[in-house]
C-alpha positions as YAML, in Angstrom:
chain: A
units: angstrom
residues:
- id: 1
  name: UNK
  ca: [-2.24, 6.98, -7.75]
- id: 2
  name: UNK
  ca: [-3.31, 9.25, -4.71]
- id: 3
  name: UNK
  ca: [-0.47, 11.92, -5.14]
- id: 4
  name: UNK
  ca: [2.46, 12.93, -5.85]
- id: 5
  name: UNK
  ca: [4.31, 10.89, -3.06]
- id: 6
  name: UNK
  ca: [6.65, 14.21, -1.61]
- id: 7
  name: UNK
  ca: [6.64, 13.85, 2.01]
- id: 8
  name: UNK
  ca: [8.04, 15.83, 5.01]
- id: 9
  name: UNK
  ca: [8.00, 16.70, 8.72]
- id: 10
  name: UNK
  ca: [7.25, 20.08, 9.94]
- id: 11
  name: UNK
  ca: [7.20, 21.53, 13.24]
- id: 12
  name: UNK
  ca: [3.62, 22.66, 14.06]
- id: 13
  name: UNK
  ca: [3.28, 26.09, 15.89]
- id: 14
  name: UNK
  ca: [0.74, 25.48, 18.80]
- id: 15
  name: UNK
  ca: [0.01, 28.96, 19.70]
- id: 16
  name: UNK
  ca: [-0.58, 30.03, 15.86]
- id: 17
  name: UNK
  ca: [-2.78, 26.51, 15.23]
- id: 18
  name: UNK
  ca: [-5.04, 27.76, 17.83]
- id: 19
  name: UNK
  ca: [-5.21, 32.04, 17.11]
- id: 20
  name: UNK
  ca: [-6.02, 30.45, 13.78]
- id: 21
  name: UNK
  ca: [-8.73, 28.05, 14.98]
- id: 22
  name: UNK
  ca: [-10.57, 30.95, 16.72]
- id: 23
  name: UNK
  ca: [-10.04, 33.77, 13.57]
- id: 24
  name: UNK
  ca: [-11.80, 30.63, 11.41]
- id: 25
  name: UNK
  ca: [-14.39, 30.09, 13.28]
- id: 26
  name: UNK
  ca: [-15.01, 33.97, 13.33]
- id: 27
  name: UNK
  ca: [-14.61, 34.47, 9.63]
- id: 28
  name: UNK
  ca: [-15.43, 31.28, 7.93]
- id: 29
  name: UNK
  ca: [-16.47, 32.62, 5.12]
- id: 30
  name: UNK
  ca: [-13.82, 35.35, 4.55]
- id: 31
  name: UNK
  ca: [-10.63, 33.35, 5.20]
- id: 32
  name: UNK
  ca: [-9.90, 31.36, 1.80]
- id: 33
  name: UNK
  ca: [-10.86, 31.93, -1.59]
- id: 34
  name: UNK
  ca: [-12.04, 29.88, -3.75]
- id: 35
  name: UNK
  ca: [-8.16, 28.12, -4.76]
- id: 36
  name: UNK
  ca: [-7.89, 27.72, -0.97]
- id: 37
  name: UNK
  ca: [-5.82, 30.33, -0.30]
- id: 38
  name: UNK
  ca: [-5.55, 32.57, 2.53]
- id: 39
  name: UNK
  ca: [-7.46, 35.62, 1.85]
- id: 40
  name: UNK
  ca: [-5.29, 37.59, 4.31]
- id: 41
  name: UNK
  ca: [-1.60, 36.19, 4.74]
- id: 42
  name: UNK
  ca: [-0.84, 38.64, 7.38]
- id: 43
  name: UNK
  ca: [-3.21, 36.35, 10.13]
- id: 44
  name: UNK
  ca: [0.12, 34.25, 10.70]
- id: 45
  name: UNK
  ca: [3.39, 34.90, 10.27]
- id: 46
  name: UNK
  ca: [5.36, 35.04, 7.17]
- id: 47
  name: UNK
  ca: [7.69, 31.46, 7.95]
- id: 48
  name: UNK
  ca: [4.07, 29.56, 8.22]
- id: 49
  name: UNK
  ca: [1.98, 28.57, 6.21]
- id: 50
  name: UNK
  ca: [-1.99, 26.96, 7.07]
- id: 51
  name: UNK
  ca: [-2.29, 23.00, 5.91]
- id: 52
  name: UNK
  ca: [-5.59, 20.85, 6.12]
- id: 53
  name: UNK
  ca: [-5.35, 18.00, 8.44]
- id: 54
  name: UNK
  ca: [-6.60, 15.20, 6.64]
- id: 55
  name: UNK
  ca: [-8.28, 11.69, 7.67]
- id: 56
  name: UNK
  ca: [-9.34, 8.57, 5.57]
- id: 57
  name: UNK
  ca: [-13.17, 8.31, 5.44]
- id: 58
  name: UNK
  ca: [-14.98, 4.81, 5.06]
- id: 59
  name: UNK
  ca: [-14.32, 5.00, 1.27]
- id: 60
  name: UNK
  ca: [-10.51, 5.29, 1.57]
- id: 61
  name: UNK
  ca: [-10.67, 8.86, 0.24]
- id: 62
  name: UNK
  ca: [-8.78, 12.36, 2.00]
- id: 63
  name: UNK
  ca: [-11.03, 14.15, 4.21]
- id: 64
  name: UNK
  ca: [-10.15, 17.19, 5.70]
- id: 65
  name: UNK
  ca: [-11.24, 17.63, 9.53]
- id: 66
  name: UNK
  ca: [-9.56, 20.98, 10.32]
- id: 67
  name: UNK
  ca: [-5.88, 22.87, 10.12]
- id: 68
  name: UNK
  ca: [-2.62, 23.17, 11.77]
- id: 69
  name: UNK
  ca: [-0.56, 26.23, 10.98]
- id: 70
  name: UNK
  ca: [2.73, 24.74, 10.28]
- id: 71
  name: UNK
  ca: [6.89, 26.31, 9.33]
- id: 72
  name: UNK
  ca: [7.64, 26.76, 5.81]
- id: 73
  name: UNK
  ca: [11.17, 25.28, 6.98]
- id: 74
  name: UNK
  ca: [10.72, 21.37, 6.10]
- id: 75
  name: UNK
  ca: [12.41, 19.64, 9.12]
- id: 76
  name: UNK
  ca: [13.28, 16.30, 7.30]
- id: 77
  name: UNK
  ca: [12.36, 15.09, 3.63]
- id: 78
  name: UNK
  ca: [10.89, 11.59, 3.35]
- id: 79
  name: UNK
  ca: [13.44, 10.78, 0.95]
- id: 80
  name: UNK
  ca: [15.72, 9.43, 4.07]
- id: 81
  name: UNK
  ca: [12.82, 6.84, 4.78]
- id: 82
  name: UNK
  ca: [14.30, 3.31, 4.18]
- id: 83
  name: UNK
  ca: [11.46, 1.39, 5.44]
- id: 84
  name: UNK
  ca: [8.42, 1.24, 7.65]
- id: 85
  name: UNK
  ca: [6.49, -1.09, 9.02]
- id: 86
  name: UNK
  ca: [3.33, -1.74, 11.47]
- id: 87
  name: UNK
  ca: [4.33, -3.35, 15.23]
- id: 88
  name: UNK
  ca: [2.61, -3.19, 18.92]
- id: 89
  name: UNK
  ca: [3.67, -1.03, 21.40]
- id: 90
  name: UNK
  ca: [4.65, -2.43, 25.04]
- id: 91
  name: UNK
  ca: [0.59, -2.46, 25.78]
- id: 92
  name: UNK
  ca: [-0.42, -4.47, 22.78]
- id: 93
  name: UNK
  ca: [-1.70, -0.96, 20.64]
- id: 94
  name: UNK
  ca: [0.01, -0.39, 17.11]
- id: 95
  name: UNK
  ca: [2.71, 1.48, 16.29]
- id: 96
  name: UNK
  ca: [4.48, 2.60, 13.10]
- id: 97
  name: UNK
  ca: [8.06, 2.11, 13.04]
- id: 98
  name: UNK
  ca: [10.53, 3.44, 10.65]
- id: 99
  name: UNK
  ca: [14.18, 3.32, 9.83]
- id: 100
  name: UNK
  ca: [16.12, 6.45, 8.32]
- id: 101
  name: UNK
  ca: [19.09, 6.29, 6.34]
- id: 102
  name: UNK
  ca: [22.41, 8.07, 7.62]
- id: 103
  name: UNK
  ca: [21.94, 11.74, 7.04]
- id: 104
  name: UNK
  ca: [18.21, 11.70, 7.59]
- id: 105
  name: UNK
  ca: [18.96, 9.78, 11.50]
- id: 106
  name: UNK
  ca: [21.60, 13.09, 11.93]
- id: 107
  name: UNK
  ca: [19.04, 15.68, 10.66]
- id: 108
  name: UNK
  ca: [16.07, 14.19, 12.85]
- id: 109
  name: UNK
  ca: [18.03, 13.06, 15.93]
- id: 110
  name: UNK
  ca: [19.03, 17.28, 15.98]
- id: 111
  name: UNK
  ca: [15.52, 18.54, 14.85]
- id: 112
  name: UNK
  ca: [13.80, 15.95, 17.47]
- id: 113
  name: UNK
  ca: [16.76, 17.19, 20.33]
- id: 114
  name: UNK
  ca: [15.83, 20.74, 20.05]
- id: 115
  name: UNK
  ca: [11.73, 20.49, 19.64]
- id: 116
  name: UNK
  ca: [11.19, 17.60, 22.76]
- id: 117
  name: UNK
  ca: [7.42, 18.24, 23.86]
- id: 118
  name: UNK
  ca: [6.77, 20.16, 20.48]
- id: 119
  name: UNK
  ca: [3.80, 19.20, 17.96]
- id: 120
  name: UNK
  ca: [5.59, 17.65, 14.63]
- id: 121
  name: UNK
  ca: [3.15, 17.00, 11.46]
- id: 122
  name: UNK
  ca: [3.88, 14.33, 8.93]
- id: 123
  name: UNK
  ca: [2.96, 16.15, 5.35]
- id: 124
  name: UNK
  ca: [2.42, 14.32, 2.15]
- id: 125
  name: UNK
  ca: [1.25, 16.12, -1.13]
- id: 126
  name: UNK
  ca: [0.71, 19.37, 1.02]
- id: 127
  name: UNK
  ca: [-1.84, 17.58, 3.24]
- id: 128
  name: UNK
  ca: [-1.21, 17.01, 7.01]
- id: 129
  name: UNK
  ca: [-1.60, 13.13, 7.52]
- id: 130
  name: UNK
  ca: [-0.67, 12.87, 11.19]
- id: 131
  name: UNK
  ca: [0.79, 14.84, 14.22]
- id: 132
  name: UNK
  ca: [1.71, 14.22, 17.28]
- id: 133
  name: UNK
  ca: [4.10, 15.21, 20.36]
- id: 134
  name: UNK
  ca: [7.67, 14.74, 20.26]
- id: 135
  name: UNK
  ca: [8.55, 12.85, 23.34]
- id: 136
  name: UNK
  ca: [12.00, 12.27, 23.48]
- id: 137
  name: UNK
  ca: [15.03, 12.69, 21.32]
- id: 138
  name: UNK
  ca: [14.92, 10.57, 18.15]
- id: 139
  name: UNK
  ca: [18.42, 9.36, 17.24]
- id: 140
  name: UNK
  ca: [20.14, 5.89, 16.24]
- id: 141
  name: UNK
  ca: [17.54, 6.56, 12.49]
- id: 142
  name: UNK
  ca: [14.90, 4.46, 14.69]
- id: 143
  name: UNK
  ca: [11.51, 5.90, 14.75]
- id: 144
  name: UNK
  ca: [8.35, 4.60, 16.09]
- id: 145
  name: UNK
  ca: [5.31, 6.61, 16.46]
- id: 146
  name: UNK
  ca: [2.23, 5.54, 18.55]
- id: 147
  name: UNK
  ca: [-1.20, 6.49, 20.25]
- id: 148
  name: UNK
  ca: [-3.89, 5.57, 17.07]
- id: 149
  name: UNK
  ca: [-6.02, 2.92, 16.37]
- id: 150
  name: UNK
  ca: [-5.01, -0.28, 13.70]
- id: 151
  name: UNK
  ca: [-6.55, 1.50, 10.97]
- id: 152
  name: UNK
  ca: [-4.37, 5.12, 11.04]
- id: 153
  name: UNK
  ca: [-1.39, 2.85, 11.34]
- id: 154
  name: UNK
  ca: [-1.94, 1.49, 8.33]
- id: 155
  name: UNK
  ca: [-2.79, 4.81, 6.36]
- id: 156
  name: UNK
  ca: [1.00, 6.01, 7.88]
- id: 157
  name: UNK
  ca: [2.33, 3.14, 7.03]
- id: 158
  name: UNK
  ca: [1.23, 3.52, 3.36]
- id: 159
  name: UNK
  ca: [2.19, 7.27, 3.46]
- id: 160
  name: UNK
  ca: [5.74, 6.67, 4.72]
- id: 161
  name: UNK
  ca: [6.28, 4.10, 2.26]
- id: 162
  name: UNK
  ca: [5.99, 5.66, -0.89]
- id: 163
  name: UNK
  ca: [7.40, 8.82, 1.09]
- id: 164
  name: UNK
  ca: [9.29, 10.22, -1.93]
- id: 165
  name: UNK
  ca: [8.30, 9.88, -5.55]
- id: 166
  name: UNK
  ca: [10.72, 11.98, -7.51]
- id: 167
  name: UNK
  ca: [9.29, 11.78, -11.03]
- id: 168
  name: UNK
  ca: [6.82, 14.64, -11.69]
- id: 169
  name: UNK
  ca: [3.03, 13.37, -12.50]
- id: 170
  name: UNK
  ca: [0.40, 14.88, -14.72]
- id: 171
  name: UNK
  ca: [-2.65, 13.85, -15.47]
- id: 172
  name: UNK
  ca: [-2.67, 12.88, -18.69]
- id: 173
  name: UNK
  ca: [-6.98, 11.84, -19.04]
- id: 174
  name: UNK
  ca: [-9.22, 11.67, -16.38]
- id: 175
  name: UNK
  ca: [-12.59, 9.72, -16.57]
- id: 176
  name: UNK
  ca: [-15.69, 9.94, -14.61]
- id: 177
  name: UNK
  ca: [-18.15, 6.86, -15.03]
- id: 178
  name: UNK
  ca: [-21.84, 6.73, -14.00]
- id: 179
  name: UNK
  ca: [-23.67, 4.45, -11.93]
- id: 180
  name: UNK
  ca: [-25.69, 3.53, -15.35]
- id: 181
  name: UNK
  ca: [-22.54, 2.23, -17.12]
- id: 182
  name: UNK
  ca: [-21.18, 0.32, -14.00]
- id: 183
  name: UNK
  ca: [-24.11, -1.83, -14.37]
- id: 184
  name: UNK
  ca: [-22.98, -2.50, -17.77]
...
């Protein structure tokens, strides 16, 4: 088990993403403590909030390879995912397409109407997975998002499909087992 399996969209603010960016790499060591949270709140506004933008490394694990500032206000829950699945686009490169049920195809067909040309961010367990442009209007609960390689298709794939895991997980022992005893 990776997570908790709560996923959303979220509009990504552009402008903020990048006066964030530069205030980072001017205060690296002065903008998070050490639970990761922002030192000063005040850098972006209050209906924001700064998420790491996470990629698989060559052992399957999270990595994170920068931030996005992102709205509080969750655009669509992933509980309205019905299915998704891994296709090629009309030039042969992968795609991920998903279906949403009824009320999540009216919620995103509105959200995706209003933001065309905006950045939207795919968030599971508080961790940005993937963003990308919003091209066009999104309606009929039909989704397909494209532009990455085989291998990020398959990581959203797996993150859309266990998109909402309502029962609450704690860890209840953890283990840690040395290179010694894997011999063994």
């Amino acid at each position: 088990i990776m997570g908790k399996g709560i996923l959303n969209f979220r509009l990504v603010d552009k402008d903020q993403t990048q006066a964030f960016a530069s205030y980072y790499s001017m205060n690296p060591a002065s903008t998070f403590n050490a639970s990761g949270e922002l030192i000063d709140p005040s850098i972006i506004p209050e209906d924001c909030e700064v998420m790491g933008l996470y990629e698989k490394d060559s052992y399957g694990l999270d990595e994170r390879v920068g931030y996005l500032v992102v709205k509080k206000e969750i655009a669509l829950d992933g509980k309205h995912i019905k299915s998704a699945e891994i296709s090629a686009d009309r030039t042969g490169r992968p795609q991920v397409n998903f279906v949403l049920d009824g009320e999540g195809s009216d919620i995103f067909a509105t959200f995706t109407t209003n933001h065309v040309n905006d950045l939207m961010a795919i968030v599971s367990d508080d961790k940005v997975k993937s963003y990308g442009t919003i091209n066009e209007p999104i309606t009929g609960g039909q989704v397909a998002i494209s532009g990455f390689g085989l291998e990020e298709a398959q990581n959203i794939q797996k993150v859309l499909q266990t998109a909402w895991l309502s029962v609450p997980l704690s860890v209840e022992s953890q283990q840690v087992i040395g290179a010694s005893m894997g011999d063994q």
